[in-house]
Backbone as JSON, one array per atom type, in Angstrom:
{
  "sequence": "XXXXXXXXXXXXXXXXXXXXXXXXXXXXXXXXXXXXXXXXXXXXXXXXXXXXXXXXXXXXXXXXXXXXXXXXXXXXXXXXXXXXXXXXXXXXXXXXXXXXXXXXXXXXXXXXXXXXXXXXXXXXXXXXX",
  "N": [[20.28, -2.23, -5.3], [20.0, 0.72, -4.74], [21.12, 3.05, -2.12], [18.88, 4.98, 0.56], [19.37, 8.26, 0.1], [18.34, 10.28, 1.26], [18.32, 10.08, 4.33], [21.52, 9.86, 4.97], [21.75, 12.66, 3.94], [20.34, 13.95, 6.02], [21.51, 12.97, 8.3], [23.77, 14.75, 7.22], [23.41, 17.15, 7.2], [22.97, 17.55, 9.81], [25.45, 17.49, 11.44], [26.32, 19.08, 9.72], [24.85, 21.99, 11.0], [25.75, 21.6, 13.8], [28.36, 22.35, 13.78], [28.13, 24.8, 12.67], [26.75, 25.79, 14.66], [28.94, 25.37, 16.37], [30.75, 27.15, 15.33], [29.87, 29.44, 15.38], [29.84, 29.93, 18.02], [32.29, 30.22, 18.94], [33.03, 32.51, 17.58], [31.86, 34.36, 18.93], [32.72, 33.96, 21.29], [35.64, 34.92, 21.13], [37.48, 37.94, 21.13], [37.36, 40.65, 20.03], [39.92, 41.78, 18.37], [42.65, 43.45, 16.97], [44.9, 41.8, 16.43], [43.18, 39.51, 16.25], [41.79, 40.04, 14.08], [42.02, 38.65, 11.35], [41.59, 35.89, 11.93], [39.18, 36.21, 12.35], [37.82, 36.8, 10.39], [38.02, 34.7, 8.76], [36.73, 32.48, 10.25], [34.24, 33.62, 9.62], [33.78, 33.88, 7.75], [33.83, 30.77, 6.85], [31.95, 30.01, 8.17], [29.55, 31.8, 7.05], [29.66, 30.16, 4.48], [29.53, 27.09, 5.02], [26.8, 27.75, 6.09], [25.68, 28.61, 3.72], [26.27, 26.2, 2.4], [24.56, 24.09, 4.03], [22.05, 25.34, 3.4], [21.59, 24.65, 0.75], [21.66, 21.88, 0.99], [19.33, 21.87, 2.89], [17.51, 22.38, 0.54], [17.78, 20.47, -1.39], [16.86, 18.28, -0.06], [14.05, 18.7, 0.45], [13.45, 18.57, -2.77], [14.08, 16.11, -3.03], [12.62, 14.97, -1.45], [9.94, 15.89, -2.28], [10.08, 14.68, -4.96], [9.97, 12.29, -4.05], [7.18, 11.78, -2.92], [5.86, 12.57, -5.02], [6.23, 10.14, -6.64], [4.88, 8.12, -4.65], [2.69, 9.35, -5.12], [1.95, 8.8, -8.04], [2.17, 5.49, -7.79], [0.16, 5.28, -5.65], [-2.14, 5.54, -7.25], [-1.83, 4.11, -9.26], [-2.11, 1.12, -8.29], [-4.85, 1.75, -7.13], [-5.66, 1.48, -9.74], [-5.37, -1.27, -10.52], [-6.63, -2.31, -8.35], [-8.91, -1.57, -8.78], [-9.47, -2.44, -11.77], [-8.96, -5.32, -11.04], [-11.55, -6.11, -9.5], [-13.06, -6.04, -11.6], [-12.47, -7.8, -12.42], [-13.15, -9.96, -11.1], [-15.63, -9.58, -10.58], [-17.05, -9.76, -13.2], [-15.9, -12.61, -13.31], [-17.61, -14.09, -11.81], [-20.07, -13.93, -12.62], [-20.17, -14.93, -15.11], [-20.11, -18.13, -14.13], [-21.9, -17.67, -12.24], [-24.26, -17.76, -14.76], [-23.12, -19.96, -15.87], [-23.96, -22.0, -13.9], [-27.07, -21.7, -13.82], [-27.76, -22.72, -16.37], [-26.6, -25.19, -15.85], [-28.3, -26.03, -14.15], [-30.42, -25.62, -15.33], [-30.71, -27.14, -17.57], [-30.29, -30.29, -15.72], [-32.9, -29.72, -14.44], [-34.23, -29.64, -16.71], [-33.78, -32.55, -17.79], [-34.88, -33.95, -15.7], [-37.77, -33.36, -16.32], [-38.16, -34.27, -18.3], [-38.0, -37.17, -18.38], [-39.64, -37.47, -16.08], [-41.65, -36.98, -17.46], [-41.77, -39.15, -19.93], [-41.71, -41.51, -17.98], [-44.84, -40.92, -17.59], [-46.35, -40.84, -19.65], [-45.22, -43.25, -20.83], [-46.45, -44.88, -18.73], [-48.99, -44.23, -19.03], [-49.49, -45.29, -21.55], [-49.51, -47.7, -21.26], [-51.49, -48.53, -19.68], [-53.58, -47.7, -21.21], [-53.3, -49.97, -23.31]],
  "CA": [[19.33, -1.23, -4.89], [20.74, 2.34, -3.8], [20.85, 3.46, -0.43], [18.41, 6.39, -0.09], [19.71, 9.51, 0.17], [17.17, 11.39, 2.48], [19.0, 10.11, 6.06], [22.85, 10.63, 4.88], [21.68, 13.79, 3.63], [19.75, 14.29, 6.97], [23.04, 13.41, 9.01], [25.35, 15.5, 7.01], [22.66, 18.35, 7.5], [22.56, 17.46, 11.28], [26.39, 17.45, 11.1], [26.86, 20.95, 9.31], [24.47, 22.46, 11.77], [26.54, 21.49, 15.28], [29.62, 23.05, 13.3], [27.64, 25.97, 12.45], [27.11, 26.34, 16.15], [30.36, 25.49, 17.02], [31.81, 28.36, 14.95], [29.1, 30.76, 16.09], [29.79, 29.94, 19.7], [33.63, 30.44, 18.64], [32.88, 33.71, 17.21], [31.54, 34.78, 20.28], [33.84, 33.76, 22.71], [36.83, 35.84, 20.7], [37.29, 39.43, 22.0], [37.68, 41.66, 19.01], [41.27, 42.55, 18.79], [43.29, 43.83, 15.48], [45.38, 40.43, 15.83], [42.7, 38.18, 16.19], [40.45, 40.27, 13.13], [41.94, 37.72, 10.06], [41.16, 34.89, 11.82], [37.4, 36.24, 12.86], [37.38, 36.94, 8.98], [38.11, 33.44, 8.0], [35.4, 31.88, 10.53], [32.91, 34.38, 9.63], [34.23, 33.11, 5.82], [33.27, 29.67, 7.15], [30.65, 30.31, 8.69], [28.84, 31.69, 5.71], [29.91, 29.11, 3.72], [28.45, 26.25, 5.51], [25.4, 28.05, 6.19], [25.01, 28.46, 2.5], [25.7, 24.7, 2.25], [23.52, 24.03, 4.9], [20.91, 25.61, 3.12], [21.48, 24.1, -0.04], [21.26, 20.59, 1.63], [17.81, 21.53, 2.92], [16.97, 22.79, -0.41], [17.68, 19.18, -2.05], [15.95, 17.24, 0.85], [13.05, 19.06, -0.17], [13.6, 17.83, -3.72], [14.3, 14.59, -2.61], [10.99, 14.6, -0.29], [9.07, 16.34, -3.67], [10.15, 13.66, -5.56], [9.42, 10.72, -3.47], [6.01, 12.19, -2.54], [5.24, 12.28, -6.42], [6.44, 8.43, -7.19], [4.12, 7.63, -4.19], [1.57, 9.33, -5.88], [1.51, 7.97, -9.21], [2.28, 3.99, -7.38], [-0.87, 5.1, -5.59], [-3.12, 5.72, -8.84], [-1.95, 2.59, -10.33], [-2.36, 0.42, -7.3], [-5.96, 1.69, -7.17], [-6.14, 1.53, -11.2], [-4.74, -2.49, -10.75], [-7.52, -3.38, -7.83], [-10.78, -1.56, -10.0], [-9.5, -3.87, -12.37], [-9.29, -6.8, -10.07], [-13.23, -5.93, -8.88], [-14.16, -5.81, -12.61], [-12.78, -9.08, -13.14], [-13.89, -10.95, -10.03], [-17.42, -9.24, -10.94], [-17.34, -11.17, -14.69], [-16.21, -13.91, -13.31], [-19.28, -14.08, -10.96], [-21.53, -13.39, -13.34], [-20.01, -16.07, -15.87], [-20.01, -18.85, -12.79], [-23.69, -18.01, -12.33], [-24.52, -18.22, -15.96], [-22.77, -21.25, -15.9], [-24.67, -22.72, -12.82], [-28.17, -21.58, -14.16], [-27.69, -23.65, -17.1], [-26.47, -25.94, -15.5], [-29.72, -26.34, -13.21], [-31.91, -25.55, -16.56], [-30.71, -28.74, -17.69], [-30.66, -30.74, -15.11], [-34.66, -29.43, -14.0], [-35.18, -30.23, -18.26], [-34.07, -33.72, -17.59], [-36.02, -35.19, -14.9], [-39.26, -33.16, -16.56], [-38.51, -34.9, -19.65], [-37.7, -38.33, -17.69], [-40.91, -37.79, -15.62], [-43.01, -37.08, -19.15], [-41.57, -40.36, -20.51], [-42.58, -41.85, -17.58], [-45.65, -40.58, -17.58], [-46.09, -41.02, -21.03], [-44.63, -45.0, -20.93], [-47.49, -45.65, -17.95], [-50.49, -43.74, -19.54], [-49.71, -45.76, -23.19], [-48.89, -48.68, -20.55], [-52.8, -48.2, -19.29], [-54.11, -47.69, -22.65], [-52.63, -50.64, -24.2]],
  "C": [[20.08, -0.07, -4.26], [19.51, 2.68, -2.61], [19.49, 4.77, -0.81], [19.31, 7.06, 0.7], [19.46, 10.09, 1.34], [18.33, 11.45, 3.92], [20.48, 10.58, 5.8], [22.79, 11.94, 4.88], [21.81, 14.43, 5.19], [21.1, 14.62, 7.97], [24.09, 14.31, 8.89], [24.87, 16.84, 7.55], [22.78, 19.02, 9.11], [24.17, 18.09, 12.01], [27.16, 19.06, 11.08], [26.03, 21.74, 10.3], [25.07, 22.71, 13.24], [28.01, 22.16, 14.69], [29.01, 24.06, 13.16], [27.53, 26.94, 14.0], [28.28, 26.51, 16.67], [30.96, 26.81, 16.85], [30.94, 29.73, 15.33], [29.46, 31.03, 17.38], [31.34, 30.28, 19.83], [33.98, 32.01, 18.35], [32.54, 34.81, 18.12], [32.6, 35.02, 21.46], [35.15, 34.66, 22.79], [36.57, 37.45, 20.81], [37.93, 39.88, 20.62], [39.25, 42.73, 18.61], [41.57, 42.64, 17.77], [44.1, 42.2, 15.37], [44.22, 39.18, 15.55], [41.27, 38.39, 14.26], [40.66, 39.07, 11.91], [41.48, 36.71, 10.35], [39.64, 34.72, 12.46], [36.7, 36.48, 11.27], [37.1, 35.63, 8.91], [37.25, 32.61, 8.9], [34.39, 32.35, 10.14], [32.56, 33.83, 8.44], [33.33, 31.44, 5.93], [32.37, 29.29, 7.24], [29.37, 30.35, 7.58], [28.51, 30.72, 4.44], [29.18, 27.61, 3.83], [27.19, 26.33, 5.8], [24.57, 27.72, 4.98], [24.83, 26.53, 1.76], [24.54, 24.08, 2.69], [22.35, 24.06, 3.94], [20.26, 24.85, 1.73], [21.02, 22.13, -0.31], [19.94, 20.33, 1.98], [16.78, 21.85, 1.43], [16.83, 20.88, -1.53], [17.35, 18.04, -1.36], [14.86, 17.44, 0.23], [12.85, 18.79, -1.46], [13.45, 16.65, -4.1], [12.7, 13.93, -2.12], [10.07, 14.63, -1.69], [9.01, 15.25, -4.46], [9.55, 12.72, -4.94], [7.48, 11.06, -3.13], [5.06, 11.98, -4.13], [5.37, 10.56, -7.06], [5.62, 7.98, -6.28], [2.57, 7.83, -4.83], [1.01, 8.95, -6.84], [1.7, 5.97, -9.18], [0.94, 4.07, -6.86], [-2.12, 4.61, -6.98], [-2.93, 4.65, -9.55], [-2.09, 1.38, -9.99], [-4.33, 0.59, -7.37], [-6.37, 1.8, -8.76], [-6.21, -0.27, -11.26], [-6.26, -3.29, -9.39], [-8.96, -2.7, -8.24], [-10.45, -3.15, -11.04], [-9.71, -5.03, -12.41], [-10.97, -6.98, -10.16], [-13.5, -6.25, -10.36], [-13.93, -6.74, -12.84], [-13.51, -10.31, -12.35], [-15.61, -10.81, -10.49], [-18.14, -10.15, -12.05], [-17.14, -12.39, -14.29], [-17.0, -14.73, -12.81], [-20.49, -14.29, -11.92], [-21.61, -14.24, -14.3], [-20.13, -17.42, -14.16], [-21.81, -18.94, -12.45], [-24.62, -18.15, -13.64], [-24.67, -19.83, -16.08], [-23.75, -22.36, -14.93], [-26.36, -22.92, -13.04], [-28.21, -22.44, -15.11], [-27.42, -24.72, -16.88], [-27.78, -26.85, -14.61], [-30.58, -26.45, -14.45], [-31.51, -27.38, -16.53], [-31.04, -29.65, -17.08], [-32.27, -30.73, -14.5], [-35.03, -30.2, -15.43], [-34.8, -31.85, -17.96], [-34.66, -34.66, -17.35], [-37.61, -34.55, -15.06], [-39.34, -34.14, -17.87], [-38.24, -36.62, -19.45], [-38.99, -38.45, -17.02], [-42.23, -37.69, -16.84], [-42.55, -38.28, -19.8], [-42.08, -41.01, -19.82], [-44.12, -41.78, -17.37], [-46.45, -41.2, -18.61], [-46.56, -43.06, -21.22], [-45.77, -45.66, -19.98], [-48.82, -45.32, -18.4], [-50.06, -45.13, -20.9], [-49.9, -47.25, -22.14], [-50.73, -49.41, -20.21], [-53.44, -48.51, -20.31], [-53.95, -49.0, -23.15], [-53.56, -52.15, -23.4]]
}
């Protein structure tokens, strides 16, 4: 099973952000001098750079999220497609079950009418005779 994604992402995101500060708060702190300008280039270089990562990181969370948000949605829809189903079969099988039980009673009621008309029957001829 693969890891998800989402939290590494999240950390690296969390990650490139406290460096982003760092080098902002770095950028700051340096007093603008002709020696120090190449190496206020090459943080600023940095800087940009990780930002644009940065951004690109939240851009494929959001992807990530998009996605998972859509596989929940179509697990929903087939979760509630899988218990209609259920209901429609519990419903038949109810409905066979009382079929079954009604007939079951017919019979049994036709029995002891046709057991009490024999008797009946067997003591009237019984009389007669």
């Amino acid at each position: 099973m693969q890891a998800d994604p989402i939290p590494t992402i999240a950390f690296r995101l969390d990650v490139l952000e406290r460096v982003v500060q760092q080098l902002k708060d770095q950028l700051n702190s340096y007093v603008p001098v002709r020696e120090n300008d190449l190496q206020l280039r090459i943080i600023r270089e940095t800087v940009e750079r990780t930002e644009k990562e940065v951004n690109s990181i939240k851009i494929q969370i959001e992807h990530e999220e998009d996605y998972t948000k859509h596989q929940l949605g179509e697990l929903t829809v087939k979760i509630n497609g899988l218990e209609i189903e259920l209901r429609e079969r519990d419903s038949k099988q109810r409905e066979n079950q009382n079929k079954l039980q009604i007939q079951a009673l017919s019979g049994i009621v036709g029995s002891i009418i046709f057991l009490l008309s024999s008797i009946i029957i067997a003591y009237i001829t019984h009389i007669l005779h």
